[in-house]
Structures are given as structure tokens and as C-alpha cells.
N, CA, C and O atoms as CSV, one atom per row, in Angstrom:
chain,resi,resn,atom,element,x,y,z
A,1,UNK,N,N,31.210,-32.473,0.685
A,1,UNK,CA,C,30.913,-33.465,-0.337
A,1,UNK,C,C,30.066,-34.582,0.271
A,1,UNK,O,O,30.214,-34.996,1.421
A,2,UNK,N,N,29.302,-34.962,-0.472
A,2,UNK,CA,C,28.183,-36.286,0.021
A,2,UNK,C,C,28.291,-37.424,-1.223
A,2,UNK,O,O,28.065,-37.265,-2.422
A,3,UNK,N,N,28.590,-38.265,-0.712
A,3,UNK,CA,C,28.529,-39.310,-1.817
A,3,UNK,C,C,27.414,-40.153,-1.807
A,3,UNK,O,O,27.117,-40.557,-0.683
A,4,UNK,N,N,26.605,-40.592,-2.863
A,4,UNK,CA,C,25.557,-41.593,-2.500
A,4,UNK,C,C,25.327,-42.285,-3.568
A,4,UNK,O,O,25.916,-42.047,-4.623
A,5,UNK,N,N,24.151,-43.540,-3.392
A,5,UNK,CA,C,24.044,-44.215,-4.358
A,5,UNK,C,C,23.695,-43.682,-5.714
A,5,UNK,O,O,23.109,-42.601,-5.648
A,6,UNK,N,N,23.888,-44.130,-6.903
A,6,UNK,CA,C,23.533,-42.997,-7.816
A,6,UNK,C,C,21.982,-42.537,-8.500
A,6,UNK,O,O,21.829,-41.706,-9.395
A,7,UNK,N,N,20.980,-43.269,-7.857
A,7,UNK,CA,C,19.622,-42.687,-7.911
A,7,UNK,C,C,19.356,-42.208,-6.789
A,7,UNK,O,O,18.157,-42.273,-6.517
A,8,UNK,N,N,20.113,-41.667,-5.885
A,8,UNK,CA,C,19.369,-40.777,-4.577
A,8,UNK,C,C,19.107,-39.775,-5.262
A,8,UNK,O,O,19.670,-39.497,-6.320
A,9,UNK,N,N,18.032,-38.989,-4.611
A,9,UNK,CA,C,18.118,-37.641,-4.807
A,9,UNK,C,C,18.928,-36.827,-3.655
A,9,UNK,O,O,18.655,-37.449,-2.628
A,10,UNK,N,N,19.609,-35.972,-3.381
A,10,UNK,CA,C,19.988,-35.371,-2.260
A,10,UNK,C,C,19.253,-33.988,-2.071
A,10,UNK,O,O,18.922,-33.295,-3.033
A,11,UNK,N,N,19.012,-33.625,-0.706
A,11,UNK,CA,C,18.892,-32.198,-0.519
A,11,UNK,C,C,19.921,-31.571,0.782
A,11,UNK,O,O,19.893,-32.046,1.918
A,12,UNK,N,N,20.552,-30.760,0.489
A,12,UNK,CA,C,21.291,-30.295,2.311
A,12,UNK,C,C,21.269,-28.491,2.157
A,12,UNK,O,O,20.745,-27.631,1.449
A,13,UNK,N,N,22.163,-28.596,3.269
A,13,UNK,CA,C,21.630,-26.887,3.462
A,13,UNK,C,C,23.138,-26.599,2.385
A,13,UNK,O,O,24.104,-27.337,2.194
A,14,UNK,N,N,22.829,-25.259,1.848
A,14,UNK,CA,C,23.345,-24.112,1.287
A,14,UNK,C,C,23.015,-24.442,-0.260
A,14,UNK,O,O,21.990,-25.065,-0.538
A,15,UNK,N,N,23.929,-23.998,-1.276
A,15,UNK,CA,C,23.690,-23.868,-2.576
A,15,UNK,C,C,24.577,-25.558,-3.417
A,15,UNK,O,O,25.739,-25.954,-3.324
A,16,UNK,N,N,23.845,-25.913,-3.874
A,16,UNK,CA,C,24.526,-26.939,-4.787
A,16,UNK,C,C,25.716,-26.384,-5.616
A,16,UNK,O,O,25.362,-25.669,-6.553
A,17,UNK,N,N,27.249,-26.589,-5.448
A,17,UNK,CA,C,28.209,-26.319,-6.197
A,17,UNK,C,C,28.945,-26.953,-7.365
A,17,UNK,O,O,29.673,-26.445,-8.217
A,18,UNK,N,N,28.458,-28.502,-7.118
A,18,UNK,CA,C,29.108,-29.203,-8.044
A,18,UNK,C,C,28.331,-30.705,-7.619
A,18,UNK,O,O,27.721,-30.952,-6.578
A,19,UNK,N,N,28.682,-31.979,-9.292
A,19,UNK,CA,C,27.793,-32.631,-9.086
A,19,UNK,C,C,29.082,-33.474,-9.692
A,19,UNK,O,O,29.927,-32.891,-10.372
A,20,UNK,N,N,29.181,-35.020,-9.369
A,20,UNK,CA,C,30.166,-35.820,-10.005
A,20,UNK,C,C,29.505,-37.486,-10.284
A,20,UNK,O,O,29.050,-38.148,-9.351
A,21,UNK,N,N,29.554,-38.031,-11.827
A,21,UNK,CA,C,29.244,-39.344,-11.317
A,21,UNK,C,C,30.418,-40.298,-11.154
A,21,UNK,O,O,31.060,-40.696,-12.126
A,22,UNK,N,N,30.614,-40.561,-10.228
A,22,UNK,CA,C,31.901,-41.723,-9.957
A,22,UNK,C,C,31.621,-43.213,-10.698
A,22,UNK,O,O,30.556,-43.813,-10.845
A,23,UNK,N,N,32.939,-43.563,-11.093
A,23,UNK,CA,C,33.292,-44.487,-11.583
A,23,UNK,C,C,32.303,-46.104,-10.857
A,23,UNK,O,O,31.674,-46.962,-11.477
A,24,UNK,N,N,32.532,-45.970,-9.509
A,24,UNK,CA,C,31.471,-46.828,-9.119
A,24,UNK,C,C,29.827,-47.122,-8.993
A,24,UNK,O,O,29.241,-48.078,-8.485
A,25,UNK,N,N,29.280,-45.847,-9.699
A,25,UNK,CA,C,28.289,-46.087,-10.027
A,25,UNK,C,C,27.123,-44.744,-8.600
A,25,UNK,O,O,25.948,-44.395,-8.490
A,26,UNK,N,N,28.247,-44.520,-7.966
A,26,UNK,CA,C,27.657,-43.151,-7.389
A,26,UNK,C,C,27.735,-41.983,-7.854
A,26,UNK,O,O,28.280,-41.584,-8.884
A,27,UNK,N,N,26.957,-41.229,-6.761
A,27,UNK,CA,C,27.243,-39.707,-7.032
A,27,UNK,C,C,27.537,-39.073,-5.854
A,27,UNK,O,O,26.936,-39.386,-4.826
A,28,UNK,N,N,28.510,-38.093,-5.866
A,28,UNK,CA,C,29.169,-37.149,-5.581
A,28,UNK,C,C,28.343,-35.591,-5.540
A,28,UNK,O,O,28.268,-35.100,-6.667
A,29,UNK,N,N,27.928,-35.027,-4.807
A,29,UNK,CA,C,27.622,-33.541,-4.188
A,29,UNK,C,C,28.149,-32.950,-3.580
A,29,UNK,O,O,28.592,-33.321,-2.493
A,30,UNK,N,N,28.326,-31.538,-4.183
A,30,UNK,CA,C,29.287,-30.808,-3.084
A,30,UNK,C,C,28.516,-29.466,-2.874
A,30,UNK,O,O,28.033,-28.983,-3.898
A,31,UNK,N,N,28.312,-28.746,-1.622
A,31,UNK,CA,C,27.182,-27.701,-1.343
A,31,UNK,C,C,27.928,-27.176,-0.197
A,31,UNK,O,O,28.498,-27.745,0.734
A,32,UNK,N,N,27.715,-25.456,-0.629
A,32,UNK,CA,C,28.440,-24.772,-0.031
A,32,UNK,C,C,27.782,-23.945,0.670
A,32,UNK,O,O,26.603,-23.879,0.322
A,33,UNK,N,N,28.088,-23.236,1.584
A,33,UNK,CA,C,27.143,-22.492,2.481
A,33,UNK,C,C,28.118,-21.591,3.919
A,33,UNK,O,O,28.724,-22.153,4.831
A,34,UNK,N,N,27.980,-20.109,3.690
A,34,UNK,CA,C,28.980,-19.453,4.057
A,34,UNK,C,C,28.020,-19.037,5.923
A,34,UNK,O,O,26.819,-18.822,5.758
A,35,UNK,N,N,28.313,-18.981,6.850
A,35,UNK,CA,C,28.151,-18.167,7.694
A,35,UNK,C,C,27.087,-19.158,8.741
A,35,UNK,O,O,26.047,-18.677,9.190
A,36,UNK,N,N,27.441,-20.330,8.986
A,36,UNK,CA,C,26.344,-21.141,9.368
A,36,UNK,C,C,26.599,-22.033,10.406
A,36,UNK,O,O,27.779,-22.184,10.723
A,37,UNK,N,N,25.658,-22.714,11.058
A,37,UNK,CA,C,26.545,-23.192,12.818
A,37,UNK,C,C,25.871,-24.942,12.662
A,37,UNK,O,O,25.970,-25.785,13.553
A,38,UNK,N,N,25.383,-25.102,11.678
A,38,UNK,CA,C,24.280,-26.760,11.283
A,38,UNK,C,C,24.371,-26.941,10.139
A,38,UNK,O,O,23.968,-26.035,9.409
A,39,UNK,N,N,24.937,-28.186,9.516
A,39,UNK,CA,C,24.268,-28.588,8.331
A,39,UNK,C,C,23.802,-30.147,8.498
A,39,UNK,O,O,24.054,-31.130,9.196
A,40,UNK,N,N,22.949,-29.738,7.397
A,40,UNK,CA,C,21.826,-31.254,7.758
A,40,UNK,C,C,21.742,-31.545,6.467
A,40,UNK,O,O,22.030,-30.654,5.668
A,41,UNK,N,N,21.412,-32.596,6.073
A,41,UNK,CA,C,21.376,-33.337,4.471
A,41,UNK,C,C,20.416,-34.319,4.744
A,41,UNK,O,O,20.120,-34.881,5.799
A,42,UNK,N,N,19.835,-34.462,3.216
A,42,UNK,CA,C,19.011,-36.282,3.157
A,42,UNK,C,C,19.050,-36.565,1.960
A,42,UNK,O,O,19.302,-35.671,1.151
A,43,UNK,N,N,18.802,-37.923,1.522
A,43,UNK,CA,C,18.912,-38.834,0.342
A,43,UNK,C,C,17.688,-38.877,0.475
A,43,UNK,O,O,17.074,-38.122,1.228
A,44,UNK,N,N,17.000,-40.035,-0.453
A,44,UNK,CA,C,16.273,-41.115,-0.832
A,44,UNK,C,C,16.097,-41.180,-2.446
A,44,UNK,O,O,16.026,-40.142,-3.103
A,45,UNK,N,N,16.045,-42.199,-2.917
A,45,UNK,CA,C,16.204,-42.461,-4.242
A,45,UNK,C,C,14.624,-41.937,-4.584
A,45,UNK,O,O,14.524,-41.380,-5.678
A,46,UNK,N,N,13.554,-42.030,-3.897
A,46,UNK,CA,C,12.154,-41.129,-4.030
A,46,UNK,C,C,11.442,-40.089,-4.327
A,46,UNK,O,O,10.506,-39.752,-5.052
A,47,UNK,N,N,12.180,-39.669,-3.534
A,47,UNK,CA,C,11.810,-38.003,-3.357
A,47,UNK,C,C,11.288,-37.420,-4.423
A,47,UNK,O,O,12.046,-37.751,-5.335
A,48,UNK,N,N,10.166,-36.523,-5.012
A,48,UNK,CA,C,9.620,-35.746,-5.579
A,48,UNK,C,C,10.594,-33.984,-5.474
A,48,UNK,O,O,10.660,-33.190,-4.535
A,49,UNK,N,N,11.123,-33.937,-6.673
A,49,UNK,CA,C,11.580,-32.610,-6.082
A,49,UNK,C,C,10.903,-31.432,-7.248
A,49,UNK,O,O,10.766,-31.400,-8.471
A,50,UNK,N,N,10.522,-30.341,-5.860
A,50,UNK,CA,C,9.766,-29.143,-6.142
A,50,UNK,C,C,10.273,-28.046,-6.272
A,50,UNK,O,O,10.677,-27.599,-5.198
A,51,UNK,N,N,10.463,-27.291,-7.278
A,51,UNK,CA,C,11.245,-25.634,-7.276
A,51,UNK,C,C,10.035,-24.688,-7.048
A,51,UNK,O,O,8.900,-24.790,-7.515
A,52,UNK,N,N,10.477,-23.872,-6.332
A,52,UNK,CA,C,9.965,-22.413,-6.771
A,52,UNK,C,C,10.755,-21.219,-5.757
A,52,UNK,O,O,11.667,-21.443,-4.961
A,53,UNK,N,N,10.241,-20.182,-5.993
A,53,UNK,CA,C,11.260,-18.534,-5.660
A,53,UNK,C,C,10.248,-17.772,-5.208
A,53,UNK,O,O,9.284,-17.313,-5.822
A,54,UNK,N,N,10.744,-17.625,-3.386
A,54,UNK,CA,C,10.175,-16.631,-2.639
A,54,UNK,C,C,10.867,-15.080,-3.330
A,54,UNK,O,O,11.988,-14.615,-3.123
A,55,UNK,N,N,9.744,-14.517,-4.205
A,55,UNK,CA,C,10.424,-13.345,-4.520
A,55,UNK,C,C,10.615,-11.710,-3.944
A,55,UNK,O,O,9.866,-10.752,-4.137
A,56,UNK,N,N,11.309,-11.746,-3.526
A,56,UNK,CA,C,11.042,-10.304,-2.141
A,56,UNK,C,C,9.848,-9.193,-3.467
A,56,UNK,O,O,8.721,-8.836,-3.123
A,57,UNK,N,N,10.200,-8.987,-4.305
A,57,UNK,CA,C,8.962,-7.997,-5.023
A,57,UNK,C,C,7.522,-8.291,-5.179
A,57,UNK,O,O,6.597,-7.554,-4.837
A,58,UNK,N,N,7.421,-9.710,-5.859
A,58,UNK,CA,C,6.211,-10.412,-6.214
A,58,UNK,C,C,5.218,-10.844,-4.852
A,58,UNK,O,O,3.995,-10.975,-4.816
A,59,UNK,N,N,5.965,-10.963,-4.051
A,59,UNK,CA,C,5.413,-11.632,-2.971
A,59,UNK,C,C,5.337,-11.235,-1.586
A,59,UNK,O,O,4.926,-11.868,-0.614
A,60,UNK,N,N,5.920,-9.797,-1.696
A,60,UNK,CA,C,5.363,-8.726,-0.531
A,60,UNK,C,C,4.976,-7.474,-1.056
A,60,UNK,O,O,5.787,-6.558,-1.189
A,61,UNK,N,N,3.697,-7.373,-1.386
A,61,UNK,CA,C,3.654,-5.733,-1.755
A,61,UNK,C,C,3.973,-4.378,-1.376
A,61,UNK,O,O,4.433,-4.220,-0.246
A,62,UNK,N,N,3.817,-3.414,-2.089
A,62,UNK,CA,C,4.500,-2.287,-1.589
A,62,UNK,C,C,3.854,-1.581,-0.807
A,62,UNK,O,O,4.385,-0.517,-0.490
A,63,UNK,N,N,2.314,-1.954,-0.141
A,63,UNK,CA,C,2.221,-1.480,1.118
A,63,UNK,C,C,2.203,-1.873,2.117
A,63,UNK,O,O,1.656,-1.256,3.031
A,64,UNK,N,N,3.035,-3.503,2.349
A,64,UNK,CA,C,3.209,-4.311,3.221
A,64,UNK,C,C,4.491,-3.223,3.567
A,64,UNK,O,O,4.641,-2.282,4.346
A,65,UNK,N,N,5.211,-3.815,2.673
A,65,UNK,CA,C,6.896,-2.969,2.956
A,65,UNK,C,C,6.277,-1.492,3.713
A,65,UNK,O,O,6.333,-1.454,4.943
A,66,UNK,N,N,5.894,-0.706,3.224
A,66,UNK,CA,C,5.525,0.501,3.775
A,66,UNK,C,C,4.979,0.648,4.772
A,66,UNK,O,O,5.246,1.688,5.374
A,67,UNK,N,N,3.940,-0.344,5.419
A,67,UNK,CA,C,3.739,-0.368,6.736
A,67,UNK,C,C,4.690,-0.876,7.748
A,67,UNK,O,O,4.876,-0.365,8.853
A,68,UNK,N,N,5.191,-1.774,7.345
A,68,UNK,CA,C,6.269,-2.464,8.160
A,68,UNK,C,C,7.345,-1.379,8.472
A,68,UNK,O,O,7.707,-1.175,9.631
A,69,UNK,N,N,7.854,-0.678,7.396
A,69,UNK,CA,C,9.074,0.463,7.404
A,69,UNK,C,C,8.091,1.062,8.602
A,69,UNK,O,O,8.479,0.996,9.768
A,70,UNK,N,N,6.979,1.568,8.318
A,70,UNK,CA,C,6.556,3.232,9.290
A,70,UNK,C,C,6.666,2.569,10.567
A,70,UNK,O,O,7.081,3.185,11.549
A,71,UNK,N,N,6.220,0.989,10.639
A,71,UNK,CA,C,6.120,0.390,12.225
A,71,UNK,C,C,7.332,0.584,13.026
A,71,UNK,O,O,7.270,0.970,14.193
A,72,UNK,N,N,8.521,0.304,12.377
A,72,UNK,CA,C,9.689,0.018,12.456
A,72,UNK,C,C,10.664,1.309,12.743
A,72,UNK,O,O,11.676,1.435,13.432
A,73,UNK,N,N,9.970,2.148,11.973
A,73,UNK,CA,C,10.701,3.800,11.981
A,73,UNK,C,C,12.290,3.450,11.046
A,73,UNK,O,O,13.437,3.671,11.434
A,74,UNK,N,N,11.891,2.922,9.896
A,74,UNK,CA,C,12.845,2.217,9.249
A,74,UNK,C,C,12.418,2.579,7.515
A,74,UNK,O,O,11.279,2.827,7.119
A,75,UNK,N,N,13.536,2.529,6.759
A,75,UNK,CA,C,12.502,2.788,5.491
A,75,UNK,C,C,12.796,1.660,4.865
A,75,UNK,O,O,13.764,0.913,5.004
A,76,UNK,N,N,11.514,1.574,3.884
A,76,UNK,CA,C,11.483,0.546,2.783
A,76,UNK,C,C,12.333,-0.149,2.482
A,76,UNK,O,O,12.203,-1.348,2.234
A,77,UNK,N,N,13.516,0.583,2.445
A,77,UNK,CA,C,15.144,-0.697,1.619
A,77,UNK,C,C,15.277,-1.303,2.788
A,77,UNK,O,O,15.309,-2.530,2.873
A,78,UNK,N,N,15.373,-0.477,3.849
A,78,UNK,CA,C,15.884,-1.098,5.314
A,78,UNK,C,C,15.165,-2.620,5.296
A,78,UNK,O,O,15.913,-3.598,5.327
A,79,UNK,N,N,13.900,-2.787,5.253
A,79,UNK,CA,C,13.065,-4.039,5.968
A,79,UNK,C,C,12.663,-4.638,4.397
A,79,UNK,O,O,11.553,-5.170,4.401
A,80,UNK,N,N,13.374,-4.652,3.023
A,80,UNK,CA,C,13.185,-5.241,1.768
A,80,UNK,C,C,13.764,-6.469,2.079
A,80,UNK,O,O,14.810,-6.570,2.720
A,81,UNK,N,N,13.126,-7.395,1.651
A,81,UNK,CA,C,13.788,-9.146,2.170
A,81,UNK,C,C,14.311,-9.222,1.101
A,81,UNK,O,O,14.315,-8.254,0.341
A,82,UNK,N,N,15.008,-10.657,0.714
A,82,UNK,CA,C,15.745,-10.725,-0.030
A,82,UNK,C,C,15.143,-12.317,-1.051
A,82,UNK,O,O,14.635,-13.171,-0.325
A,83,UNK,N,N,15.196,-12.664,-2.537
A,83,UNK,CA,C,14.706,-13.606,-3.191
A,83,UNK,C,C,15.555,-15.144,-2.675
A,83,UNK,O,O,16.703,-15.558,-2.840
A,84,UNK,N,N,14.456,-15.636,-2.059
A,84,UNK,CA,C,15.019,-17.253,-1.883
A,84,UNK,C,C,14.679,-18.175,-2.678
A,84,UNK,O,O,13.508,-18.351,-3.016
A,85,UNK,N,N,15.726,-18.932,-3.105
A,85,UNK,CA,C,14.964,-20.664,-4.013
A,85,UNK,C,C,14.461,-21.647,-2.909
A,85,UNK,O,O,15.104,-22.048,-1.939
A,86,UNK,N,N,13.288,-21.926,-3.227
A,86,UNK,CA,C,12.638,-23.249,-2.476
A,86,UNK,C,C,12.999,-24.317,-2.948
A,86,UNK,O,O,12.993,-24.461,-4.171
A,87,UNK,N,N,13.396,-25.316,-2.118
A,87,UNK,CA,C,13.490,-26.682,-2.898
A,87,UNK,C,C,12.454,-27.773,-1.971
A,87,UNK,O,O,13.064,-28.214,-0.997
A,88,UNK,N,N,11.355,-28.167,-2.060
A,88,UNK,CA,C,10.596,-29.305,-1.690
A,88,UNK,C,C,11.265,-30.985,-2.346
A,88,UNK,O,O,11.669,-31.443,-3.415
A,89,UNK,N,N,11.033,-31.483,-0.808
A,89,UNK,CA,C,11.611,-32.936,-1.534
A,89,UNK,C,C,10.340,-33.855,-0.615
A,89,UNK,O,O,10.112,-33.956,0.591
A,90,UNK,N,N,9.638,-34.475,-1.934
A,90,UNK,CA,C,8.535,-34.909,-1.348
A,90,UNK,C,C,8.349,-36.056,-1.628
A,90,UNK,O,O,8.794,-36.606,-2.635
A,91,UNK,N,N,7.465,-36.717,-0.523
A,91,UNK,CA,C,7.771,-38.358,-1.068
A,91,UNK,C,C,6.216,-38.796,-2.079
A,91,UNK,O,O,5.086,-38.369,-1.841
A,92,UNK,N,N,6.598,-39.712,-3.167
A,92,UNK,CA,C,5.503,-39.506,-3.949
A,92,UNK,C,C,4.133,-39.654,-3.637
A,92,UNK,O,O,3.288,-39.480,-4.516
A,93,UNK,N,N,3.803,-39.974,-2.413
A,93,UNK,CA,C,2.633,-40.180,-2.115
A,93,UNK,C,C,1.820,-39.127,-1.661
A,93,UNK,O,O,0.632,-39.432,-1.561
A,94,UNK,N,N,2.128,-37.943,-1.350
A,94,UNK,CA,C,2.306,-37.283,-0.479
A,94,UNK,C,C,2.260,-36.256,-1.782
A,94,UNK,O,O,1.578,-35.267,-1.517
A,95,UNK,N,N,2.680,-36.244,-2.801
A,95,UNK,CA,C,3.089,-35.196,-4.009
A,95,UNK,C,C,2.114,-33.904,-4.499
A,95,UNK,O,O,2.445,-33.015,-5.284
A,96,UNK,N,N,0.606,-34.083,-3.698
A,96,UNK,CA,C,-0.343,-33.261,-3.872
A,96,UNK,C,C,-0.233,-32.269,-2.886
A,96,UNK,O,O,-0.994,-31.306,-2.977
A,97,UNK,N,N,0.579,-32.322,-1.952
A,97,UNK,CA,C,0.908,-31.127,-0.918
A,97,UNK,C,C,1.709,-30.637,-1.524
A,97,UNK,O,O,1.839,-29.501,-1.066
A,98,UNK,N,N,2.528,-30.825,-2.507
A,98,UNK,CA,C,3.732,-29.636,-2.785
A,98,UNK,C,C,3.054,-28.567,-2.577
A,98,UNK,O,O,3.273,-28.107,-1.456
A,99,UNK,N,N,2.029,-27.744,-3.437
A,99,UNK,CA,C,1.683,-25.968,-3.327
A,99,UNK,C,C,1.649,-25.655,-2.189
A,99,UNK,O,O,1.870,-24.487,-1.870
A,100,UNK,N,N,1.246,-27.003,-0.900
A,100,UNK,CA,C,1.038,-26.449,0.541
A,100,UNK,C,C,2.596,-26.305,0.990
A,100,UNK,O,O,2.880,-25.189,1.425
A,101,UNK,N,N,3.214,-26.866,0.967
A,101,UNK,CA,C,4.493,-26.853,1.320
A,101,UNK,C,C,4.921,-25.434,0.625
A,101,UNK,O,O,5.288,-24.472,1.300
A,102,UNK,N,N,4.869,-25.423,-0.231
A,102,UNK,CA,C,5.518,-23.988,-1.333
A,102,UNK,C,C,4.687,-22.472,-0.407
A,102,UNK,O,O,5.148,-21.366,-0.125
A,103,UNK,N,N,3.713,-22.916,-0.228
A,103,UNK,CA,C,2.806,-21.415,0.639
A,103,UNK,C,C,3.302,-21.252,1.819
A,103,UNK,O,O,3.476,-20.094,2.198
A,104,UNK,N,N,3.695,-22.486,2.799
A,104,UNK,CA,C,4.085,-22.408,4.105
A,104,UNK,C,C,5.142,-21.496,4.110
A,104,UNK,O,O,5.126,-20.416,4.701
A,105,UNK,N,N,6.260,-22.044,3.299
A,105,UNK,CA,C,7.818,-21.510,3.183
A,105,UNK,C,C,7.599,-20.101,3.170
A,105,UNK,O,O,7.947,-19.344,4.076
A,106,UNK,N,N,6.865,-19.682,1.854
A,106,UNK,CA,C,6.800,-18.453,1.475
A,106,UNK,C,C,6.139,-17.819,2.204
A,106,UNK,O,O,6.088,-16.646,1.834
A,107,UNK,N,N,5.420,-18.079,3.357
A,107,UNK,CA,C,4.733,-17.388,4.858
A,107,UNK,C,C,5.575,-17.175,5.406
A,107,UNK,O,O,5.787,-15.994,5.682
A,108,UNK,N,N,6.413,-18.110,5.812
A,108,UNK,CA,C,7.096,-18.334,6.536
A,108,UNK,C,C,8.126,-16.692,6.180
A,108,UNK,O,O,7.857,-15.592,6.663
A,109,UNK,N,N,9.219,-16.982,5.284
A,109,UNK,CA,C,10.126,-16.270,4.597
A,109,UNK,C,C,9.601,-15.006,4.848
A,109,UNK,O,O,10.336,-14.109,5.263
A,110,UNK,N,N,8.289,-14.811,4.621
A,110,UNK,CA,C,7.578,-13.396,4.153
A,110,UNK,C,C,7.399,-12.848,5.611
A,110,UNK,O,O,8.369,-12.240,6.065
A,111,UNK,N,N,6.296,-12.980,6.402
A,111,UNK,CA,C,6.139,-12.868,7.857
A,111,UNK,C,C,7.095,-12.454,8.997
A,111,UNK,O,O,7.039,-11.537,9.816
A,112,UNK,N,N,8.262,-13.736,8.706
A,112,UNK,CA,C,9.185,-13.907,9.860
A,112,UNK,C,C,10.371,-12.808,9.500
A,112,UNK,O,O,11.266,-12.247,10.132
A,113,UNK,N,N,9.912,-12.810,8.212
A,113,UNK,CA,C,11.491,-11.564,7.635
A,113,UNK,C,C,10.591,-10.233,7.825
A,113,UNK,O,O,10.956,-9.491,8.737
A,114,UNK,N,N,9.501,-9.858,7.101
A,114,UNK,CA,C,9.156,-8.935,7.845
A,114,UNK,C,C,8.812,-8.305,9.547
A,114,UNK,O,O,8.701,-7.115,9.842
A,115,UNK,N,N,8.751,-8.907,10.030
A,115,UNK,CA,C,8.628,-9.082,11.660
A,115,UNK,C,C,10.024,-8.837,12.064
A,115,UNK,O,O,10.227,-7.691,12.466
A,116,UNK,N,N,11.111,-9.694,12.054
A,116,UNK,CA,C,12.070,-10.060,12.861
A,116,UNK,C,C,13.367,-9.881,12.292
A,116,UNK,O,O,14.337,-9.639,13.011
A,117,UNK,N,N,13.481,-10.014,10.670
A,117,UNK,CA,C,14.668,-9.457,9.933
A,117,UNK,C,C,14.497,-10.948,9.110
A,117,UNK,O,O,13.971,-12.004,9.463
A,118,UNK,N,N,15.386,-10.420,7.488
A,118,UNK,CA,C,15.463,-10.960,6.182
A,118,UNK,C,C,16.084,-12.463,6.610
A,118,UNK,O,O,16.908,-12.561,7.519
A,119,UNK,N,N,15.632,-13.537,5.910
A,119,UNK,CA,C,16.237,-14.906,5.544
A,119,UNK,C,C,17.687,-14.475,5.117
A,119,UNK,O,O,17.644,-13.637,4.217
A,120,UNK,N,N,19.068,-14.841,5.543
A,120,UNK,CA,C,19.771,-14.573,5.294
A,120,UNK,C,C,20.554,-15.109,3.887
A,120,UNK,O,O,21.235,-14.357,3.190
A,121,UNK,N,N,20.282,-16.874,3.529
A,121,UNK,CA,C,20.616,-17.413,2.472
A,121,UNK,C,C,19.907,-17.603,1.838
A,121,UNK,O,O,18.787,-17.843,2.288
A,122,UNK,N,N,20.109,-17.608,0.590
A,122,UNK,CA,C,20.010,-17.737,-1.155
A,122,UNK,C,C,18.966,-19.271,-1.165
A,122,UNK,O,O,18.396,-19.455,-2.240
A,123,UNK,N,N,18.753,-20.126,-0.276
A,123,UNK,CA,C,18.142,-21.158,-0.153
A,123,UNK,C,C,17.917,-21.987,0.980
A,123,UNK,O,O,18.603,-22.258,1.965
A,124,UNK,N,N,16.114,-22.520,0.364
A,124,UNK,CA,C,15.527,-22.617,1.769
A,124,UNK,C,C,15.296,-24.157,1.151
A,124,UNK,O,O,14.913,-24.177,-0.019
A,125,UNK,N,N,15.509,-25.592,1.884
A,125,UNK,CA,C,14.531,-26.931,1.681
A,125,UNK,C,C,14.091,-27.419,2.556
A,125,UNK,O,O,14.599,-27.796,3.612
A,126,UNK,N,N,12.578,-27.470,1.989
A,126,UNK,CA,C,11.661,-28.229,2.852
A,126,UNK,C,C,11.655,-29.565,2.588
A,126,UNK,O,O,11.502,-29.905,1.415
A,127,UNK,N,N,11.792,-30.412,3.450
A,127,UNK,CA,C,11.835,-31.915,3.670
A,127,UNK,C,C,10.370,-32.276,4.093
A,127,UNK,O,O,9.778,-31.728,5.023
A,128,UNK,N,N,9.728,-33.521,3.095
A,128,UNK,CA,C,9.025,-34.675,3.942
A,128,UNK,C,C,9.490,-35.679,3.636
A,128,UNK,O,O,9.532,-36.143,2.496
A,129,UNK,N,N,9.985,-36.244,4.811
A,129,UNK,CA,C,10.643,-37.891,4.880
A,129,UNK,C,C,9.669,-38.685,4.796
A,129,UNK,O,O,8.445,-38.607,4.896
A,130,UNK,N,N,10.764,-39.814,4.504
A,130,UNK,CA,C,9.908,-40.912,4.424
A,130,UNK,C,C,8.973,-41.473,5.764
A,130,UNK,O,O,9.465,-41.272,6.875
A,131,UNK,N,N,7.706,-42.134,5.691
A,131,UNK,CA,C,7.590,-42.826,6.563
A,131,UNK,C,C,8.334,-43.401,7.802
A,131,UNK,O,O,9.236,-44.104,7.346
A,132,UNK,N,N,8.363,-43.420,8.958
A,132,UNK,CA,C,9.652,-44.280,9.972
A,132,UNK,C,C,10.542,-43.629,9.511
A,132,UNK,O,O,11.701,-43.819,9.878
């Protein structure tokens, strides 16, 4: 659970489970995340926030997968990644990089899972902090 003032935005690692506004005028987050050795979180009442979905179909074709399987001596399901939600939290000045931020991830996700093995969780956030 993270409590904060009640215009932060929050982002931390795993899946958002629940959201509360408290009586004092905060908010309450609770984010869950199974199998993991770090969690990291951030506020700012600022932040620009960006969705989008690394989709293992849309966004690796089927003769990527197929080369990768023959490289691998592995088949297709074996080296199929798996669909992640992106969350960008961007500060507004800065708000014209979201698509760059959104391409990196999805390089990232795409590349490193094909190469080395699948993103294991359901969600990935990219942070730009504030200034200092």
C-alpha cells in the first residue's frame, strides 16, 4: 500500500489492485506483484500518464518468431513472448516524447525477449522524473 497526497499520480512495479480515497484527503494504492526481488514506486502530482500494449502478435511477426525458433532449435510457442501494458509517466514538458518512450519499451520487450527469454510480468513503467 502507498499512501499519498491526493493529486499524486503514482506509478510502482506490478499490477494496480486497488485504489482508496481516505478521509484525509489522500490516496491509498495497493499493487501487487508475484515473484520479484525490487520494488520501486514514484509520485508527483504532474506526471503525464501514457498507456499502450506490447502485443506479442501485433508486434513480432511471424517470421521473426520463425527465425528466432530455427536459431534456437526451439519452436514457435517455445520463444512466443507474452502481451505487456506500458505505462509512461511523463513530466509535461517533456510530453512530446511519449511515442519515443512507447517504441523504446516495445524494442526493448521485443528484442530482449526474443534474444534472451519472455518479459515475465503483465507490466512494464517507464519513468521520466522530474528535473533534480
Amino acid at each position: 500500500d502507498i499512501t499519498v497526497p491526493g493529486d499524486y499520480i503514482v506509478g510502482a512495479t506490478g499490477v494496480r489492485t486497488a485504489e482508496r480515497t481516505n478521509a484525509n484527503g489522500t490516496r491509498t494504492y495497493t499493487y501487487g506483484q508475484d515473484d520479484i526481488h525490487d520494488f520501486a514506486w514514484t509520485a508527483d502530482p504532474d506526471y503525464v500518464v501514457v498507456k499502450a500494449k506490447f502485443s506479442a502478435a501485433a508486434d513480432v511477426t511471424p517470421a521473426e518468431y520463425a527465425r528466432i525458433a530455427t536459431l534456437l532449435g526451439r519452436t514457435a510457442d517455445d520463444v512466443k513472448l507474452s502481451d505487456v501494458d506500458i505505462t509512461v509517466l511523463l513530466q509535461p514538458s517533456r510530453r512530446q516524447q511519449a511515442q519515443r518512450h512507447i517504441d523504446a519499451a516495445k524494442a526493448g520487450l521485443k528484442w530482449y525477449g526474443l534474444w534472451y527469454g519472455r518479459y515475465p510480468y503483465k507490466t512494464l513503467t517507464v519513468v521520466d522524473p522530474a528535473p533534480g
